[in-house]
C-alpha positions in Angstrom: 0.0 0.0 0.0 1.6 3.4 -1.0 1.7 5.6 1.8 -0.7 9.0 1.5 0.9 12.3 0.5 1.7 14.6 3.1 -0.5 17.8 2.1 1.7 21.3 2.7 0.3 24.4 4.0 3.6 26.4 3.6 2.2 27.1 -0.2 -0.3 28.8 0.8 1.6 30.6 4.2 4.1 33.3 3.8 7.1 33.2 4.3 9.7 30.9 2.2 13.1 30.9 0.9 13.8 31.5 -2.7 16.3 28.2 -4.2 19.6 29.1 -5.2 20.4 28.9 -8.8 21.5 25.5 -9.0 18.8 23.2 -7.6 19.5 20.8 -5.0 17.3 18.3 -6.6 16.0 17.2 -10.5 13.5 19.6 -11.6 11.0 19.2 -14.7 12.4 20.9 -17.7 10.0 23.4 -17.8 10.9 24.3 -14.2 12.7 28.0 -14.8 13.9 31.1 -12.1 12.0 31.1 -9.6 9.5 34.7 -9.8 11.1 37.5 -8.0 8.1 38.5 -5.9 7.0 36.4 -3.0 3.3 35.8 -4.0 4.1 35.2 -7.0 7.0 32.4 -5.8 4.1 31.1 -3.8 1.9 30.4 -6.7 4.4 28.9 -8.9 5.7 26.5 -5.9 2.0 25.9 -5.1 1.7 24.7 -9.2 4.2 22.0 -9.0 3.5 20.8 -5.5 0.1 20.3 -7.4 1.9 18.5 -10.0 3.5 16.4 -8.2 0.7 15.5 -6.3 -1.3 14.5 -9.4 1.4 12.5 -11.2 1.5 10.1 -7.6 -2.2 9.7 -8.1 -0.9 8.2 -12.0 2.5 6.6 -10.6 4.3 8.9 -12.8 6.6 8.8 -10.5 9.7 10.0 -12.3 7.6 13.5 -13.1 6.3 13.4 -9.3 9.8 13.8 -8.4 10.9 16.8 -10.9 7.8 18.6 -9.6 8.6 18.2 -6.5 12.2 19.2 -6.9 10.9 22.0 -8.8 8.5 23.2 -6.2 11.5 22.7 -3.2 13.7 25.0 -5.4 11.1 27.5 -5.6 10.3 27.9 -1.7 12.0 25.2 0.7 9.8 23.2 3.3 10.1 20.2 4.9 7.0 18.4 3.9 8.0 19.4 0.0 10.9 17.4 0.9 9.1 14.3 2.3 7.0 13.8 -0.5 9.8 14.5 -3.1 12.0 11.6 -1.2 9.0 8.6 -1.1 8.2 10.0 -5.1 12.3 9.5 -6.2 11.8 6.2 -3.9 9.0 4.8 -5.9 10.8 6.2 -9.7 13.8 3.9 -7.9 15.9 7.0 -7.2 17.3 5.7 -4.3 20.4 8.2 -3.8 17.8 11.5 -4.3 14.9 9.6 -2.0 18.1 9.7 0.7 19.2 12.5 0.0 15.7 14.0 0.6 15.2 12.6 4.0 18.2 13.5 5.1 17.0 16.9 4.9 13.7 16.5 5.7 15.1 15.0 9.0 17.7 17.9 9.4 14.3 20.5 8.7 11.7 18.9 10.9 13.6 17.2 14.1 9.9 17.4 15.7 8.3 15.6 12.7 5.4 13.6 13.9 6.0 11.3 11.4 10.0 11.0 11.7 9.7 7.3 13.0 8.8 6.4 10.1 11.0 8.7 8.1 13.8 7.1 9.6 12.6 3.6 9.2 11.9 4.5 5.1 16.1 5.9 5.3 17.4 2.7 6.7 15.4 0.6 4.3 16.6 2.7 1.4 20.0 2.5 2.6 20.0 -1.4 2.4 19.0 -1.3 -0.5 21.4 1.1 -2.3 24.0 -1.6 -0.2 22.6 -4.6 -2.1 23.0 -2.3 -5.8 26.7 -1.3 -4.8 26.7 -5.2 -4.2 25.0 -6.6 -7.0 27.8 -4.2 -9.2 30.8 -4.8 -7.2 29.8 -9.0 -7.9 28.7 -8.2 -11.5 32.0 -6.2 -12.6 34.8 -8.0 -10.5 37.4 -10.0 -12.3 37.2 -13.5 -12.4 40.0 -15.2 -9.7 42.1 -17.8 -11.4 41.7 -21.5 -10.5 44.3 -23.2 -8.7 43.2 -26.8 -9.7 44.7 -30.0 -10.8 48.1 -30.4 -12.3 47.9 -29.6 -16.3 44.1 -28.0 -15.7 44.2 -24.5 -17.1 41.8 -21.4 -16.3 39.2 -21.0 -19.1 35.5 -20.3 -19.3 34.4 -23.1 -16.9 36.2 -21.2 -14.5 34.9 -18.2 -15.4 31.8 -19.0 -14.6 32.9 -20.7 -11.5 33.8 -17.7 -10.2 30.7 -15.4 -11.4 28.5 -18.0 -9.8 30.7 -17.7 -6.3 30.7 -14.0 -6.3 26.8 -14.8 -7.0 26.7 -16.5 -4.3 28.1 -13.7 -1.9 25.8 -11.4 -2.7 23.1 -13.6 -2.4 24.2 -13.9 0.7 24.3 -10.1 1.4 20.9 -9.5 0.0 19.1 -12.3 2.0 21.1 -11.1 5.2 20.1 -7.7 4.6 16.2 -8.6 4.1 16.4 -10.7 7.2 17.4 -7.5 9.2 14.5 -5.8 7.3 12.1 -8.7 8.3 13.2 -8.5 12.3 13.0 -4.7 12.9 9.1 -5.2 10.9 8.5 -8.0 13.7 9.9 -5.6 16.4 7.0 -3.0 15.2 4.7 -5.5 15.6 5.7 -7.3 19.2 6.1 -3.3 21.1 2.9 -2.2 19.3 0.9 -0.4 22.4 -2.4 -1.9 23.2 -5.2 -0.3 20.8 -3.6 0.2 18.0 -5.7 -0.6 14.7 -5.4 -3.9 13.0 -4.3 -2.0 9.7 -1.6 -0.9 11.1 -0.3 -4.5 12.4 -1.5 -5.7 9.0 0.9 -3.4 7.1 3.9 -4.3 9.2 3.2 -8.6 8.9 2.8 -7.7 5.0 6.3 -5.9 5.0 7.7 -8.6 7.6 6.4 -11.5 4.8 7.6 -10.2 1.9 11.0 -9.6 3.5 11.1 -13.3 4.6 10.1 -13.8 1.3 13.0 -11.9 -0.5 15.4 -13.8 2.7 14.3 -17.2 1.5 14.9 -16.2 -2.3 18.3 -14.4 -1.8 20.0 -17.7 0.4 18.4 -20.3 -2.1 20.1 -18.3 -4.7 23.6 -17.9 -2.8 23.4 -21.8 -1.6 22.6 -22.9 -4.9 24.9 -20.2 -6.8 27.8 -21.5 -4.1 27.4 -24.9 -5.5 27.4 -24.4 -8.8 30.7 -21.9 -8.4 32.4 -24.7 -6.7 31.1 -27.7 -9.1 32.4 -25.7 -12.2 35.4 -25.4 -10.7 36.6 -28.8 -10.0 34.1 -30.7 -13.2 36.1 -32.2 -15.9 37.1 -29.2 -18.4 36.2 -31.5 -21.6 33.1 -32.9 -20.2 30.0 -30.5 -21.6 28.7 -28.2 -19.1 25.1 -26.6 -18.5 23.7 -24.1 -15.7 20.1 -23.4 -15.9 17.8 -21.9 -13.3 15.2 -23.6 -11.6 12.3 -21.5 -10.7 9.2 -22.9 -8.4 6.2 -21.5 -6.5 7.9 -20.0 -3.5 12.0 -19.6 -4.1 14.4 -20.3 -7.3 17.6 -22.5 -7.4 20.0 -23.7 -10.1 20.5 -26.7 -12.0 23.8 -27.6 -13.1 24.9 -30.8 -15.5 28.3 -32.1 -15.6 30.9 -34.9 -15.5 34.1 -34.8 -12.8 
């Protein structure tokens, strides 16, 4: 369920800080100086806070974020901010969405709503971890074998080595999701007495689809470990084939060879 956004009232209250010439954050391409009198700053901010609002509502979420950006650089304000982080969050613009909140945090230290704030940084965090991992994995050099006598290094082992770096972030990912899936639990076990069921309901769903992910990403580094370590000690004239395995509730890998 996409969390609501946070209606601002600073658009229509004076007061409000004219952005610098260089905005902070991406802004449509239509977004240009902002006005030089302060009504008139007010109206245009007020225009692409509107915008932004309206392209949530169509998960144009790329656009929300511009918008937003564009109305922040206009007049600055905290809840601007809030809503322009969870909109470069959904577009998958994990480095802005931080960026954001950081400075939504920094503006509003009183925020009624910085629990969750903080909870939506950490999560975005982990997960611009498991990119820098999934890179670092997908771009490392392949580590020579250091087999049998007379066995030289050559695409088998190649792959042997993708599939153990595989494996490692795997790893990383499922840990990471597991971490996720705890602190969701946590919410749920210190909830105070009264509180609605929708709100228990949205934490188990998070907590799920974390365990979920867990399961996936250690099937995937178990059965990617295997695989790496098979290649590398299977005959190198003996045809080899790696396929994955997908079924209902995780994935895996199948591997065919002769030692």
């Amino acid at each position: 369920m996409r969390p609501a956004i946070i209606i601002s009232s600073i658009l229509t209250a004076l007061g409000g800080i004219a952005a610098a010439a260089e905005p902070a954050y991406p802004v449509a391409a239509e977004c240009g100086p902002p006005p030089e009198s302060e009504e008139s700053r007010r109206a245009l901010a007020a225009y692409w806070f509107e915008q932004g609002r309206a392209q949530v509502d169509r998960e144009a979420f790329a656009d929300a974020e511009r918008s937003f950006g564009c109305s922040q650089a206009i007049i600055s304000h905290p809840s601007t901010l809030y809503n322009l982080a969870r909109a470069a969050d959904w577009a998958g613009d994990f480095d802005t969405a931080l960026k954001a909140l950081r400075d939504y945090l920094e503006a509003a230290p009183d925020a009624e709503n910085r629990a969750e704030a903080e909870e939506l940084a950490a999560r975005i965090t982990g997960d611009i971890a498991l990119r820098a991992n999934a890179a670092a994995s997908s771009s490392s050099s392949p580590v020579p074998a250091t087999g049998s006598p007379g066995r030289d290094t050559d695409a088998q082992d190649v792959m042997g080595w993708i599939s153990v770096a595989l494996a490692g972030a795997g790893a990383a990912a499922g840990v990471t999701l597991g971490a996720f899936a705890g602190y969701e639990q946590g919410k749920i076990d210190d909830a105070p007495d009264g509180v609605s069921y929708s709100v228990i309901a949205e934490h188990e769903s998070k907590r799920d689809d974390y365990l979920l992910g867990m399961g996936i990403g250690l099937g995937v580094a178990g059965a990617a470990a295997l695989a790496g370590i098979l290649l590398l000690v299977l005959d190198d004239d003996a045809p080899v084939a790696v396929a994955p395995a997908p079924w209902s509730d995780g994935a895996g890998l199948v591997l065919v060879g002769r030692f």
